[in-house]
Every structure is written in C-alpha cells, then in structure tokens.
C-alpha positions, 0 to 999 in steps of 0.5 A: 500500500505504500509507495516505499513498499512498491520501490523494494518489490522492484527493487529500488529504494528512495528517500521517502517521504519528499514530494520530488522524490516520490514523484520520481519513485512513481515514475521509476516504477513506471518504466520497470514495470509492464503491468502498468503498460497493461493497464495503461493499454486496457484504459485505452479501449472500449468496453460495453456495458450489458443492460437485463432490463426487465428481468423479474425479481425472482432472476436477481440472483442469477444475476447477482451471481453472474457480478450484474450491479443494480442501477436504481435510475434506470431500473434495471441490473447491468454488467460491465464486460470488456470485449464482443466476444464477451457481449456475445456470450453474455446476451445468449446467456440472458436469452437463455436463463431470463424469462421476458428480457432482451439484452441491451448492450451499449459501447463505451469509450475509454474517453466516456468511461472516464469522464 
C-alpha cells in the first residue's frame, strides 16, 4: 500500500517521504514495470456495458451471481464486460436463463468511461 513498499518489490529504494522524490519513485516504477503498460493499454479501449432490463425479481440472483450491479435510475441490473466476444456470450446467456428480457448492450469509450 505504500509507495516505499512498491520501490523494494522492484527493487529500488528512495528517500521517502519528499514530494520530488516520490514523484520520481512513481515514475521509476513506471518504466520497470509492464503491468502498468497493461493497464495503461486496457484504459485505452472500449468496453460495453450489458443492460437485463426487465428481468423479474425472482432472476436477481442469477444475476447477482453472474457480478450484474443494480442501477436504481434506470431500473434495471447491468454488467460491465470488456470485449464482443464477451457481449456475445453474455446476451445468449440472458436469452437463455431470463424469462421476458432482451439484452441491451451499449459501447463505451475509454474517453466516456472516464469522464
């Protein structure tokens, strides 16, 4: 959880504690580590967003077992997934275990997901 911690996992350690140094602490692990390239990349894309709109009370927890949030302005369970593949399997998924729903699916931009 500290910064400290993070440098010695990576093998470098800083004097703590000044805010130019933790600046360039932050930036060493930056650069030696891929992870974050991975996650920078992962931010960058789109991702969709299935909406179960319609589903009754009693299919929540399917739902809630398959990690669907409840979204109390719309009124309906939704789940956050990253790739069409995914999208695909999911909607076939809700036609086949949800009586009366038709899966909506929206994209959204790494610039909306943000913002």
């Amino acid at each position: 959880r500290s910064l400290s911690v993070l440098c010695a996992w990576h093998g470098f350690r800083y004097d703590a504690h000044n805010a130019v140094n933790d600046v360039c602490a932050v930036l060493q692990l930056i650069e030696r580590s891929s992870i974050m390239l991975n996650l920078i990349e992962a931010a960058t894309q789109n991702s969709y967003r299935v909406y179960a709109s319609g589903s009754l009370f009693e299919e929540k927890s399917l739902l809630k077992e398959r990690s669907y949030r409840w979204d109390s302005e719309a009124r309906c369970w939704w789940r956050s997934l990253e790739n069409s593949d995914e999208v695909e399997a999911e909607t076939a998924w809700i036609k086949e275990h949800l009586s009366c729903v038709t899966p909506t699916v929206l994209e959204i931009s790494a610039s909306q997901r943000f913002s």
